[in-house]
Residue frames relative to the residue before (quaternion, step in Angstrom):
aa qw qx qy qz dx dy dz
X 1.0000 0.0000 0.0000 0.0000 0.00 0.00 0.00
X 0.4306 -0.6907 0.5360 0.2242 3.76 -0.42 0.83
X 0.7882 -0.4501 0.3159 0.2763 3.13 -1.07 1.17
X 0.7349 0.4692 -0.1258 0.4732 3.46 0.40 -1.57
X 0.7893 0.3597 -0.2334 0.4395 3.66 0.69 -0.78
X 0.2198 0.7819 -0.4258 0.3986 3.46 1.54 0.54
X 0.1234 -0.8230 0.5527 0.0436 3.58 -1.37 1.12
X 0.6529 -0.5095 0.3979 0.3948 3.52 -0.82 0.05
X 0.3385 -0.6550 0.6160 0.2773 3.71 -0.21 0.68
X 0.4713 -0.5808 0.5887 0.3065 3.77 -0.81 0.66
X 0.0140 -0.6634 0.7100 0.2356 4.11 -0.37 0.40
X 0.4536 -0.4630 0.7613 0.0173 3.12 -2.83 0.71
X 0.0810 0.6110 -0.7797 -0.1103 2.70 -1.84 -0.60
X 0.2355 0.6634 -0.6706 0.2339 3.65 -0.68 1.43
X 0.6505 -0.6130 0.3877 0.2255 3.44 -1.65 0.95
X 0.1047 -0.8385 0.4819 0.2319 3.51 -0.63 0.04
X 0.7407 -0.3940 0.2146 0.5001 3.36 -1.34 0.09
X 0.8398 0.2217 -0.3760 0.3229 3.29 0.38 0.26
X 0.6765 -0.6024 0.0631 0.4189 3.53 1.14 1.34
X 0.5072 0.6419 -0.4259 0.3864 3.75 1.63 0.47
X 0.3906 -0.5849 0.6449 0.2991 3.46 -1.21 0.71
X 0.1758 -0.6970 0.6946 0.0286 3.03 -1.32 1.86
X 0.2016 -0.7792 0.5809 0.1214 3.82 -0.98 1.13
X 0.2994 -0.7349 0.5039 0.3411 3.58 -0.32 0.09
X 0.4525 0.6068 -0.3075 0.5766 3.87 0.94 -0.44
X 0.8216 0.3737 -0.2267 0.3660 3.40 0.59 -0.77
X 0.4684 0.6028 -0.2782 0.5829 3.39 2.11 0.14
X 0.4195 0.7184 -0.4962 0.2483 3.51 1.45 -0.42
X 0.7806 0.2904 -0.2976 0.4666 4.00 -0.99 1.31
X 0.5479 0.5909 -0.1950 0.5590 3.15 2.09 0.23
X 0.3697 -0.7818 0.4294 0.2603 3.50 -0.52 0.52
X 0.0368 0.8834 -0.4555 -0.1037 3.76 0.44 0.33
X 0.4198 -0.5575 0.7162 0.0040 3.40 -1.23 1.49
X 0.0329 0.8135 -0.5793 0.0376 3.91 -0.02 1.63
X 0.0417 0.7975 -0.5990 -0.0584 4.07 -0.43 0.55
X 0.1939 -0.6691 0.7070 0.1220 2.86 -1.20 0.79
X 0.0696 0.7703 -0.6233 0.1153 3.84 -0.44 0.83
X 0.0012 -0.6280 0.7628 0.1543 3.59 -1.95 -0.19
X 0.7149 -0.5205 0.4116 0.2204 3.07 -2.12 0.97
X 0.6839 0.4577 -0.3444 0.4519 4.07 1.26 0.02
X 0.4183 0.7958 -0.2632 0.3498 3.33 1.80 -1.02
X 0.0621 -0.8508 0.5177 0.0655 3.91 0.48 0.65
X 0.4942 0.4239 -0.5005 0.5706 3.78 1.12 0.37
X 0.6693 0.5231 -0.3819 0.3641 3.43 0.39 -1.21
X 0.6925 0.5399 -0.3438 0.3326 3.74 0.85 -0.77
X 0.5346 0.6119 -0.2784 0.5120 3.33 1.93 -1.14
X 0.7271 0.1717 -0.4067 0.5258 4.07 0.15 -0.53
X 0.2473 0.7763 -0.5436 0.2016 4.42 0.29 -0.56
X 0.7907 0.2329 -0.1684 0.5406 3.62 0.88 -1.42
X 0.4736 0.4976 -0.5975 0.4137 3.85 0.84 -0.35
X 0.5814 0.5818 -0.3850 0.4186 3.92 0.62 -1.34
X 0.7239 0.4130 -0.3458 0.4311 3.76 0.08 -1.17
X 0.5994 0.5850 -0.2995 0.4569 4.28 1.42 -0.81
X 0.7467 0.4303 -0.2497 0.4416 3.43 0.98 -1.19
X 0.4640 0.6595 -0.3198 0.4974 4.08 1.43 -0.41
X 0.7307 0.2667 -0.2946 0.5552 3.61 0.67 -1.55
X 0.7337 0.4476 -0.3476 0.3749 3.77 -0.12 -1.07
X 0.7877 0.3479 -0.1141 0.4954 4.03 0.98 -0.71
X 0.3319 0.7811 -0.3969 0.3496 3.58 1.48 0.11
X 0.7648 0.4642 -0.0800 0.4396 3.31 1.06 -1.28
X 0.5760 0.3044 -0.2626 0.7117 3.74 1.51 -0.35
X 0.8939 -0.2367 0.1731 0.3390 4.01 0.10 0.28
X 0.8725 0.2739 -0.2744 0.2975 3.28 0.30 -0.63
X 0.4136 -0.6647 0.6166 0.0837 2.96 -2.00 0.55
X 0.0431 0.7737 -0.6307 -0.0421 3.38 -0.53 0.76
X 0.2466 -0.6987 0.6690 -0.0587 3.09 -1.52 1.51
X 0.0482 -0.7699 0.6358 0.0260 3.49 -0.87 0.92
X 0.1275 -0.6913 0.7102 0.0375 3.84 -0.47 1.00
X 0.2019 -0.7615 0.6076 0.1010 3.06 -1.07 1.24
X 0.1955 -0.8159 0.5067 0.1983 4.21 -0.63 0.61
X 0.2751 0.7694 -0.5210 0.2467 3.48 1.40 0.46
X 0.6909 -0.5529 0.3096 0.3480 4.00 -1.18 1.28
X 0.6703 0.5710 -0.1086 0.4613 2.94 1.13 -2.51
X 0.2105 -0.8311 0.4778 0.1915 3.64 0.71 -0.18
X 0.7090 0.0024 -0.0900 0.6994 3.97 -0.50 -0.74
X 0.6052 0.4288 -0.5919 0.3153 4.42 -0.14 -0.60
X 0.8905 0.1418 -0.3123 0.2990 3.11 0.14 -0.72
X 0.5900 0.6188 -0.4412 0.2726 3.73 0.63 0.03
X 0.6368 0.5260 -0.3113 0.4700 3.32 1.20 -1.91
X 0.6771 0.3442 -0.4852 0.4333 4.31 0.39 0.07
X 0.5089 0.6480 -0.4488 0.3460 3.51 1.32 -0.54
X 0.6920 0.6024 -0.0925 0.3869 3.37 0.77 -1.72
X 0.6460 0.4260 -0.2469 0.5833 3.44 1.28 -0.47
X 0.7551 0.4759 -0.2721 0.3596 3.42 0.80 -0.65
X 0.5938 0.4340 -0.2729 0.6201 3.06 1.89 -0.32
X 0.3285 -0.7021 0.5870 0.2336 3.71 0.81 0.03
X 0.0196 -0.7484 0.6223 -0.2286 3.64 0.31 1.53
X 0.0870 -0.8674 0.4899 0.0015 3.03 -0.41 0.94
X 0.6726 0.3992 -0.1775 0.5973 3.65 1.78 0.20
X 0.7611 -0.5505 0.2010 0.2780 3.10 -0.89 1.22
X 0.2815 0.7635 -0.5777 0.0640 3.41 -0.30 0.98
X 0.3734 -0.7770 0.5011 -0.0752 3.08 -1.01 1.05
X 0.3498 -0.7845 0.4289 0.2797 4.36 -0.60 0.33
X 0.1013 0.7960 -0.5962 0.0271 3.69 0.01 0.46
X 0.2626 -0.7143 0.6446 0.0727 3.63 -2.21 0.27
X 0.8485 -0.0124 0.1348 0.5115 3.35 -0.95 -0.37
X 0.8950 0.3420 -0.2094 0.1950 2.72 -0.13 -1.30
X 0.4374 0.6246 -0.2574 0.5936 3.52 2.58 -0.25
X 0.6962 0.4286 -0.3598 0.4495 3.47 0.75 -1.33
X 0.6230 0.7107 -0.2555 0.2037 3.33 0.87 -1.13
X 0.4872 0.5997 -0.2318 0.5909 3.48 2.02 -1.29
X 0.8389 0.1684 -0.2823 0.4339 3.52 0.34 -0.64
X 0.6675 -0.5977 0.1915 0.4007 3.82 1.03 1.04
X 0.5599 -0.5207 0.3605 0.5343 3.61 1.36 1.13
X 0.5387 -0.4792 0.6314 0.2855 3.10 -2.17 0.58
X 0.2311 -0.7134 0.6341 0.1883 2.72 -1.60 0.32
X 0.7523 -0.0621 0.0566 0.6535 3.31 1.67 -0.27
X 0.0918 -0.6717 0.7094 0.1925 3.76 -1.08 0.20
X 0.4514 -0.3059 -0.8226 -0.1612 0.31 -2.46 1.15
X 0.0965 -0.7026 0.6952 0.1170 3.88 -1.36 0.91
X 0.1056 -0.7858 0.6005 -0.1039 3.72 -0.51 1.73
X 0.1795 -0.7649 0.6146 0.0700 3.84 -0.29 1.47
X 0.0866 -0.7709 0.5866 0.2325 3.38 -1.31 -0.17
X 0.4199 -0.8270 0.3656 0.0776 3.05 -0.34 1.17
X 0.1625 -0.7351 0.6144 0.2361 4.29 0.34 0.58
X 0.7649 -0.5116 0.3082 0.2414 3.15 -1.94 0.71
X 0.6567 0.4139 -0.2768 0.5664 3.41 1.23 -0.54
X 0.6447 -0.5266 0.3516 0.4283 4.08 0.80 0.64
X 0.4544 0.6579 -0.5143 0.3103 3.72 0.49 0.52
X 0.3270 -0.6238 0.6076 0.3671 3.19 -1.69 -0.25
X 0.0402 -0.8894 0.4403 0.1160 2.85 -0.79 0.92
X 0.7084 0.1646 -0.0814 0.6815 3.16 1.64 0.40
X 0.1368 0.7082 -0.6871 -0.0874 3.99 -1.08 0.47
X 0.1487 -0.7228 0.6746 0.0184 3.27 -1.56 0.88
X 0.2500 -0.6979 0.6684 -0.0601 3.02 -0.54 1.68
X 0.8163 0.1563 -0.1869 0.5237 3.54 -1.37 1.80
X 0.7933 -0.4607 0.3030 0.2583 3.21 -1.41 0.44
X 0.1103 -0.8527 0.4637 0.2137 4.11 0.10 0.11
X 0.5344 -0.6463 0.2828 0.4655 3.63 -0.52 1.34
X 0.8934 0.1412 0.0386 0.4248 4.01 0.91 -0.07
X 0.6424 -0.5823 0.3716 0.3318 2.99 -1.30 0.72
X 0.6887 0.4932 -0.3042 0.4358 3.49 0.91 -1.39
X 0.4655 0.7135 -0.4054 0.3315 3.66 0.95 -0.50
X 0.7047 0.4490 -0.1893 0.5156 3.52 1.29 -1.42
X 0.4601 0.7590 -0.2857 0.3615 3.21 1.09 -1.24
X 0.7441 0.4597 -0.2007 0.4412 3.52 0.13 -2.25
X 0.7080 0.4423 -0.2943 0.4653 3.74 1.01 -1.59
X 0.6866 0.4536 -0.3692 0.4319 3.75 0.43 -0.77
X 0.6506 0.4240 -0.3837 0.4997 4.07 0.96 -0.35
X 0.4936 0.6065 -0.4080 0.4712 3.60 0.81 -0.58
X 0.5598 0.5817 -0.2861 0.5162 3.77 0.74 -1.89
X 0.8733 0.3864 -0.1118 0.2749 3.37 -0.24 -1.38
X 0.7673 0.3049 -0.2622 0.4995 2.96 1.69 0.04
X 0.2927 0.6533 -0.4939 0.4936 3.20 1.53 1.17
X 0.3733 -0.6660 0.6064 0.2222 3.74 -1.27 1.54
């Protein structure tokens, strides 16, 4: 998406699994890796650990990854999910009323990327044949002044 045709990421504020209020607005100069995922979603389970790889190795040049789970059962069924996968980035339970800001799902996994100045710069609806696929777009991101 070209620079210019960039939008405002809608910003939140929901808790996460480990009782902090995560703001998006407050990530502003951060790159942000946005998932939208659930605990039945068997793509969603396949990218989960690339996310938890790209946080430790890319934490330090900028990014934030933010997983919003949209599962019904809310904390029952994620907070054991999240432990069992040893998630190590903020994820957090949202509904409607989150999915809605970014014009409802059409499917999961939906994974925004977010440019340093709060934009979207990219949404990827469904599973992506690869890790490196995210990888190339999130260095690219991160090396934008």
């Amino acid at each position: 998406m070209a620079d210019r045709d960039r939008q405002p990421a809608p910003d939140f504020a929901l808790v996460d699994q480990n009782g902090f209020t995560v703001r998006l607005s407050a990530l502003r100069g951060r790159v942000v890796l946005l998932n939208f995922w659930a605990t039945w979603c068997k793509p969603c389970r396949a990218e989960l650990p690339w996310f938890g790889d790209f946080e430790r190795k890319y934490h330090n040049e900028g990014l934030s990854v933010l997983g919003i789970s949209v599962d019904q059962e809310g904390w029952t069924a994620v907070r054991p999910f999240v432990a069992k996968l040893n998630l190590s980035y903020s994820v957090m339970v949202g509904g409607n009323a989150i999915t809605n800001l970014y014009g409802g799902l059409d499917s999961l996994p939906t994974t925004l990327m977010i440019d340093k100045a709060g934009r979207v710069a990219a949404t990827h609806i469904g599973l992506l044949k690869n890790k490196e696929s995210y990888e190339t777009e999130l260095r690219a991101l991160l090396s934008e002044q």
